[in-house]
C-alpha positions as CSV (number, residue, x, y, z in Angstrom):
1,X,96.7,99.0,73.8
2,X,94.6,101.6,72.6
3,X,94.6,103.2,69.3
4,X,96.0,106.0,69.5
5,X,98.8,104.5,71.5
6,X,99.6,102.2,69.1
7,X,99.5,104.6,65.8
8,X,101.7,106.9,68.0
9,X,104.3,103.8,68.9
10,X,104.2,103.0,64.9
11,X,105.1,106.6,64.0
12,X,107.7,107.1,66.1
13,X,109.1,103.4,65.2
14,X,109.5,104.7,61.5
15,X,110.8,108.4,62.9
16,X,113.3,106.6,64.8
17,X,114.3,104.0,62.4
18,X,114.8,106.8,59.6
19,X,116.8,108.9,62.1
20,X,119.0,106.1,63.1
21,X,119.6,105.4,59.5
22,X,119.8,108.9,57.8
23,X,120.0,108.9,54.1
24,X,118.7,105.9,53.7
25,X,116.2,105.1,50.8
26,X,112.6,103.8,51.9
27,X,109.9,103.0,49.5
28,X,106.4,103.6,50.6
29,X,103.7,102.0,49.0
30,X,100.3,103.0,49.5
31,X,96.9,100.9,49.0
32,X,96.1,102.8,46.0
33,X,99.3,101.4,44.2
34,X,101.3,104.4,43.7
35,X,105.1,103.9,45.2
36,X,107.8,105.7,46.4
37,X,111.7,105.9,47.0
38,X,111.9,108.4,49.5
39,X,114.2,110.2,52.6
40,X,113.0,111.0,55.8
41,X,112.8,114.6,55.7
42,X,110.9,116.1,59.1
43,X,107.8,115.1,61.8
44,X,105.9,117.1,63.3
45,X,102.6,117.6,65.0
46,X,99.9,119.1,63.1
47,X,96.2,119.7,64.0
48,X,92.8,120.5,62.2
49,X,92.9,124.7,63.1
50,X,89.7,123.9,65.6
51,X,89.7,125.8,68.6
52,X,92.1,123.6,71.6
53,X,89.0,124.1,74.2
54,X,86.6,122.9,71.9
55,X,85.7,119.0,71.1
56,X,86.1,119.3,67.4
57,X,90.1,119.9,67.7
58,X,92.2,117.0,66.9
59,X,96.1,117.0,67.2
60,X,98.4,114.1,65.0
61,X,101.7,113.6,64.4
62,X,102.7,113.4,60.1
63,X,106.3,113.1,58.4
64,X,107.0,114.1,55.4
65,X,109.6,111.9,52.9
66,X,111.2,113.4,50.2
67,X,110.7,111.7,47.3
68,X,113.7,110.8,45.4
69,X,111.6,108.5,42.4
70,X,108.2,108.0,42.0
71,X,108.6,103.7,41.2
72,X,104.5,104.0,40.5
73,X,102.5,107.0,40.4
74,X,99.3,107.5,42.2
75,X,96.8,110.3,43.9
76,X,99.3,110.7,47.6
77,X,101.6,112.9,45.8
78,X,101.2,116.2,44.6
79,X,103.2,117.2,41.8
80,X,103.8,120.5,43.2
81,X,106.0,119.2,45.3
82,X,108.3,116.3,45.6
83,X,107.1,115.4,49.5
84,X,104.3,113.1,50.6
85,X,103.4,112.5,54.4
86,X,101.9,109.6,56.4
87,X,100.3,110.0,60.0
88,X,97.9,107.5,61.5
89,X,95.0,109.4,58.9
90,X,97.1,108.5,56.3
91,X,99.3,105.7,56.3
92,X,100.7,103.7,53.5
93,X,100.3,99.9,53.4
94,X,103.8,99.4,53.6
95,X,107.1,101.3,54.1
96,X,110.1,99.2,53.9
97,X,114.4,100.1,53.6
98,X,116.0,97.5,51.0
99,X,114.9,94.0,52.8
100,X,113.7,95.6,56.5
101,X,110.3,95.8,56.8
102,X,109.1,98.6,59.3
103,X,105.3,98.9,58.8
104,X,102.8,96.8,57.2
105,X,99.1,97.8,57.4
106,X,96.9,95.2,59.3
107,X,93.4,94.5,57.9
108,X,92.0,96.3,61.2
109,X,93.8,99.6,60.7
């Protein structure tokens, strides 16, 4: 499976998992330490504003959680707002609902 494939299949496992169980409280933990209780709150695709024809543009998917408590702060929130967002540029190294586990980081990613 190729990369992109597989970042895709992981984003849509945790989109579908969080619309299946709306409401519901995941904590997302990122490498640097910081940690989240959050709610899924929208996905969408996004891109880097390059021209579509050219071979600079780039198109991803991100969702954004809305965080409920910040368990350990850290640099992927801004304190502007109470949202942070994953794609495959930016994932956490874990996201997890009470005991289920739906994403660990491999060492490879």
């Amino acid at each position: 499976m190729n990369t992109a494939n597989r970042s895709e299949d992981i984003m849509a496992s945790i989109e579908n998992y969080s619309l299946d169980h709306l409401g519901a409280e995941l904590t997302i933990t990122f490498p640097q330490g910081d940690i989240y209780k959050c709610r899924y709150a929208n996905g969408e695709w996004i891109d880097n504003d390059e021209d579509p024809g050219t071979s600079s543009y780039e198109e991803w998917y991100e969702i954004d959680f809305r965080v409920i408590q910040v368990l350990q702060s850290g640099p992927n929130i801004n304190p502007e707002f109470d949202y942070i967002t994953i794609s495959e540029k930016h994932m956490p190294s874990e996201i997890k609902c009470d005991e289920t586990i739906l994403y660990v980081k491999d060492e490879d990613q």
